[in-house]
C-alpha positions in Angstrom: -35.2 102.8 232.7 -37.9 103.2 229.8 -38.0 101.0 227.0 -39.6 102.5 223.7 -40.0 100.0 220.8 -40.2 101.8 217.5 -38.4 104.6 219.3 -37.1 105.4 215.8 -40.3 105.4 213.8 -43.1 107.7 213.6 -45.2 107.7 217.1 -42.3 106.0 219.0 -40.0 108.6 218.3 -42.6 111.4 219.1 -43.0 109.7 223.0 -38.7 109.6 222.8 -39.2 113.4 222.7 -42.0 113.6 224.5 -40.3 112.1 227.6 -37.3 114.2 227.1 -38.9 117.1 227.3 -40.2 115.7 230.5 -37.1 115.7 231.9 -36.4 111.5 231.2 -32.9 110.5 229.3 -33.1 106.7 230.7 -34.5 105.3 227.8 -33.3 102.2 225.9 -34.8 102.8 222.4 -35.4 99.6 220.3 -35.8 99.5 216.9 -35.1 97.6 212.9 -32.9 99.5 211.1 -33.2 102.8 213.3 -29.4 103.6 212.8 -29.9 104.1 209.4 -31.5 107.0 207.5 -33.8 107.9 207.2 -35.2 106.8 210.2 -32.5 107.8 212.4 -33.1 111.3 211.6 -36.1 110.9 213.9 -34.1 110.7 216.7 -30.8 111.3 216.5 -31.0 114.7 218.5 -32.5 113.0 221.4 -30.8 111.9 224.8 -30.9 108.4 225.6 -29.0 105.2 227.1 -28.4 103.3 224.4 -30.2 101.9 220.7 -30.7 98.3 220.0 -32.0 96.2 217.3 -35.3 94.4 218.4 -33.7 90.8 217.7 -31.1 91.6 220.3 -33.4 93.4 222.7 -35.7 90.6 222.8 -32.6 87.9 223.0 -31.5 90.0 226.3 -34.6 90.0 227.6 -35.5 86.7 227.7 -32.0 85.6 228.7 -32.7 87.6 232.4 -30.2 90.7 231.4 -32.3 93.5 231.6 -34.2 92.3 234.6 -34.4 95.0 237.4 -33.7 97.3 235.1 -36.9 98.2 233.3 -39.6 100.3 234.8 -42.1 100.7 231.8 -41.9 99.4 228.2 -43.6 101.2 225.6 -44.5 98.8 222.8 -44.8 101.2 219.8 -43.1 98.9 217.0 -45.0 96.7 214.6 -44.8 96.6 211.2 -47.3 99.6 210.7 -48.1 99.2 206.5 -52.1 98.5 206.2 -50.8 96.8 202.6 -48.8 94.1 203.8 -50.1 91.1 202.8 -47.5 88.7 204.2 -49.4 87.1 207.2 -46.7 85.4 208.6 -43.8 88.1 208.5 -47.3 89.9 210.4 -47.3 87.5 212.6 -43.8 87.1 213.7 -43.6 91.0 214.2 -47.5 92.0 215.0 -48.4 88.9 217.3 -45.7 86.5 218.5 -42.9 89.6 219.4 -45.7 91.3 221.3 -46.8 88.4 223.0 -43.4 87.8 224.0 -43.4 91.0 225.9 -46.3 91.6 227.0 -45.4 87.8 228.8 -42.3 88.9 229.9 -43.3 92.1 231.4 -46.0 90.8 233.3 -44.0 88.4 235.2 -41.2 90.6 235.7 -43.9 93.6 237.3 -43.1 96.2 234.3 -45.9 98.2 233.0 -46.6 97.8 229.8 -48.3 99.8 227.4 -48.5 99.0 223.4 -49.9 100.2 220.2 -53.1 98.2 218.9 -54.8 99.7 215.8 -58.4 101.1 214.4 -57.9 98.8 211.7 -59.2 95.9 214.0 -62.5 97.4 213.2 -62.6 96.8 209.7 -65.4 98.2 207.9 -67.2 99.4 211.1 -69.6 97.2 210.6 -70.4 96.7 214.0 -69.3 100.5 215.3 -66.2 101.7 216.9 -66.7 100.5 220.6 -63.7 99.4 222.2 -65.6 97.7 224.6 -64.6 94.3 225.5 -67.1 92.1 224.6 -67.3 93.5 221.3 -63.8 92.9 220.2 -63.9 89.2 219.4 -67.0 90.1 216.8 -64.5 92.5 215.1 -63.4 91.5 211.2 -60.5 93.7 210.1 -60.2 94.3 206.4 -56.3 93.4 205.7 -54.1 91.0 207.3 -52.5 94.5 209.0 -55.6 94.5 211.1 -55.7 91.1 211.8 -52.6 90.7 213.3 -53.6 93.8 215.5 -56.2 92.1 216.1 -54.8 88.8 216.8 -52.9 90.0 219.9 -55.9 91.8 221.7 -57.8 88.7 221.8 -55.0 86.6 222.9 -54.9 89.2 225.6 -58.8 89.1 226.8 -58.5 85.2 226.1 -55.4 85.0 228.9 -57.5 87.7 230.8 -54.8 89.7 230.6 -56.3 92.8 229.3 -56.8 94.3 232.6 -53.2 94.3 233.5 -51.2 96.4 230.8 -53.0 99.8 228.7 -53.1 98.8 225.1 -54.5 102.0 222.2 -56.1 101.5 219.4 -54.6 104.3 216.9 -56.9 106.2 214.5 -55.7 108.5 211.7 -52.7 109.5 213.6 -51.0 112.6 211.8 -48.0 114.8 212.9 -43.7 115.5 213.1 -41.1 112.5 212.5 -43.8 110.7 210.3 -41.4 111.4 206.8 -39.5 107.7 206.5 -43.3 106.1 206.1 -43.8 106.7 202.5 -47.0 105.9 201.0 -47.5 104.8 204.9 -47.7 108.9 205.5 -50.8 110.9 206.6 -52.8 113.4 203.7 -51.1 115.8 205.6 -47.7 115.3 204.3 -48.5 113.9 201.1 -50.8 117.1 200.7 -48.3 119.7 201.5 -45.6 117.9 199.4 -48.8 118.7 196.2 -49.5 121.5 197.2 -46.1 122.9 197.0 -44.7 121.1 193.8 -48.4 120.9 192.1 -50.6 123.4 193.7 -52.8 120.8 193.8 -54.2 117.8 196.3 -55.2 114.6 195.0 -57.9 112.4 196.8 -59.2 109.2 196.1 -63.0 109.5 194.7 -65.4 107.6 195.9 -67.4 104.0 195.0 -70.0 104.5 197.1 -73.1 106.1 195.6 -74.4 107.9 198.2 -71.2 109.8 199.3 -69.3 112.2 197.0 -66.1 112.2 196.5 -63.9 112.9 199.1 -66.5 113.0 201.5 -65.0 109.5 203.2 -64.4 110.1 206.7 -61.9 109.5 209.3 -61.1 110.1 212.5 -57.7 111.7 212.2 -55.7 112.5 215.5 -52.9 115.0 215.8 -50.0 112.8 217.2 -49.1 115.1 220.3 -52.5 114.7 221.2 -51.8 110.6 221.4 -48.0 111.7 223.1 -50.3 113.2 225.8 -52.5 110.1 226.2 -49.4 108.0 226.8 -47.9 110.1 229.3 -51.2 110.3 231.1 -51.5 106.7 231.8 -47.8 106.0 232.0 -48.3 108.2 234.9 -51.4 106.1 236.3 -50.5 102.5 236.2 -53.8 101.4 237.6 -55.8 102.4 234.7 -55.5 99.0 232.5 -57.5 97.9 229.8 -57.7 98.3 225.5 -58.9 102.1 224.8 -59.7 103.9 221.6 -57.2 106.7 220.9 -58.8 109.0 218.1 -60.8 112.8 218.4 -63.8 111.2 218.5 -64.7 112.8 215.6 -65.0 111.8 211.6 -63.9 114.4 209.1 -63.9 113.8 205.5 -61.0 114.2 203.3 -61.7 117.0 201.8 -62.1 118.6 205.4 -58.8 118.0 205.7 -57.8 119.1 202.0 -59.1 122.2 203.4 -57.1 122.9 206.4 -53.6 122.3 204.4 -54.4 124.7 202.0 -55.9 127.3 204.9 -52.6 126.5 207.2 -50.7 127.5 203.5 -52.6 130.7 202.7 -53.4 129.4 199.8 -57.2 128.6 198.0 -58.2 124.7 197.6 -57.5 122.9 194.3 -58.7 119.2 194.9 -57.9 116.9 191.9 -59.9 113.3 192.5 -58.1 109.9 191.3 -59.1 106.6 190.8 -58.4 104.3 193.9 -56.4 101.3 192.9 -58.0 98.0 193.0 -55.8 96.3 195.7 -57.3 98.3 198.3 -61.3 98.9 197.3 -62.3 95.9 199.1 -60.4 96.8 202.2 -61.7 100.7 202.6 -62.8 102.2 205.4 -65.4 104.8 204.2 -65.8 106.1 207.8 -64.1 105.8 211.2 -65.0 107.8 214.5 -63.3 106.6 217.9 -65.9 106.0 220.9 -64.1 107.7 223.4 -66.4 106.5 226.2 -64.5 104.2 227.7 -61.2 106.0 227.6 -63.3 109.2 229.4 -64.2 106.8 232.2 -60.9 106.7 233.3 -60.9 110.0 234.3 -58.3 111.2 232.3 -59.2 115.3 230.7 -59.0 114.0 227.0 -59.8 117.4 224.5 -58.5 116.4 221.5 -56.5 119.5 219.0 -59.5 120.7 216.6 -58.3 119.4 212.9 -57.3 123.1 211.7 -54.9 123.5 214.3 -53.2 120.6 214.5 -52.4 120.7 210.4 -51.4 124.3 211.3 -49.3 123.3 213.9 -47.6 120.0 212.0 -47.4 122.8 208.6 -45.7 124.7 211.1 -42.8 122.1 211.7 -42.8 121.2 207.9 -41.8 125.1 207.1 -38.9 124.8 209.2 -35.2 123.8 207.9 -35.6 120.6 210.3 -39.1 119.4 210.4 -38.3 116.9 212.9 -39.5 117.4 217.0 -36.6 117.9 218.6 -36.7 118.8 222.9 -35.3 121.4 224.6 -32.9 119.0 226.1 -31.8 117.5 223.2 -28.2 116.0 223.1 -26.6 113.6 220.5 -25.3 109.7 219.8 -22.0 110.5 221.8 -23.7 111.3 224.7 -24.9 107.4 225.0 -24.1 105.4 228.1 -25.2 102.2 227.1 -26.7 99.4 229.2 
């Protein structure tokens, strides 16, 4: 059996389809709140065992229930907003669930693959390596970051690291991403503009040296990512924390550009203050070093950025916008475990 925590929100959902497609139904899909909309419309189509809450999950778990059972746990929830500012609720979710896991798998001999975050790297200060020894120098910018953060070094501290495949996530963009609100990639927010405005707002920028909407990320199309998980799911032996982004910055007004190209329509790029809350905690630029993750010998060539918002756009045109497999079934279909 597969466990996927945050199997009903944006990226956990996408690897629920992704497996079904692959021809894998024996997944236990953990979640807060995932029965209800509209986060349940993320995977509602999909085969699998059974849903749980992640209280109960992790109350089973520990109490021997699901030992035997459990051939790979996917760690993909967290509470995901970069504007939290509760620490401990951060904590609780971010750090001490993880760690829970992560401790349980590893004595049980389950792999165990989980879902760090770019924003461990702050400002970028010191670069975007995700080598080792560089990680305990990192200072994230929010307390989002730092409970991301907070559970790789407890990791390299327990020399664990090299026994489970952790990712941290860049700009991650794509299907089943609609229940995240202000949480949501440009992409969505864009096309929503586009089509009631015409129009895509950006934030401008307070840095003098770099017009507005020239701030860079590296944004990733989220199949790309599904295809990274797979890869090493498939190859337990490669362990360790990677970088998961293109390996490439593009500004924002890049990818203003490709929504209105995927649309047919010409760019109309409106700039807006940035609210105070969040100047201090920025990022003006971000690009993944994917050296580390290429050593492992996976093929890695990420979707350019025009065609994955032409492929997402694609998915957003349709009645459903939601990924939904080939071999797709419904709730009734549940066995349980």
């Amino acid at each position: 059996m597969i466990v996927v925590t945050g199997g009903a929100g944006f990226i956990g959902s996408c690897l629920v389809w992704k497996l079904n497609e692959l021809g894998r139904t024996d997944i236990l899909l953990v979640d807060e709140n995932g029965q209800s909309l509209p986060k349940s419309l993320n995977w509602n189509r999909e085969k699998v065992l059974d849903y749980i809450e992640k209280g109960d999950f992790l109350k089973r778990l520990l109490r021997g229930e699901l030992a035997g059972k459990i051939e790979t746990l996917f760690h993909m929830g967290a509470c995901s907003a970069t504007t939290e500012q509760n620490r401990e609720y951060l904590y609780e979710n971010n750090f001490s669930y993880s760690r829970l896991l992560a401790e349980w798998t590893l004595k049980n001999g389950v792999q165990f693959l989980y879902a760090s975050s770019a924003a461990t790297y702050g400002a970028g200060d010191r670069g975007y390596c995700d080598e080792d020894a560089i990680t305990p120098h990192l200072t994230p910018l929010n307390p989002y970051g730092e409970s991301k953060q907070m559970f790789d070094l407890w990791l390299l501290e327990q020399g664990l690291a090299n026994r489970l495949a952790g990712f941290k996530f860049f700009n991650v963009y794509g299907p089943n991403e609609y229940h995240k609100g202000d949480m949501r990639s440009m992409v969505h927010k864009g096309y929503e503009q586009i089509k009631k405005e015409g129009r895509i707002r950006l934030f401008k920028s307070y840095r003098q040296d770099l017009a507005d909407g020239e701030q860079k990320r590296d944004f990733i199309y989220v199949k790309d990512v599904l295809d990274v998980l797979i890869w090493f799911w498939r190859h337990p032996d490669k362990r360790g924390i990677f970088n998961l982004g293109a390996g490439k910055a593009e500004s924002w007004n890049r990818l203003a550009e490709c929504i209105f190209f995927a649309l047919g329509k010409e760019p109309r790029i409106e700039y807006i203050e940035m609210p105070l809350n969040i100047r201090d905690q920025y990022q003006y630029w971000t690009q993944a070093d994917l050296s580390k993750l290429h050593k492992t010998g996976i093929h890695f060539a990420p979707t350019s950025l025009q065609d994955g918002v032409a492929d997402y756009i694609r998915h957003l045109d349709m009645e459903n916008p939601h990924l939904i497999s080939s071999n797709a079934g419904n709730a009734a279909g549940r066995k349980g475990v």
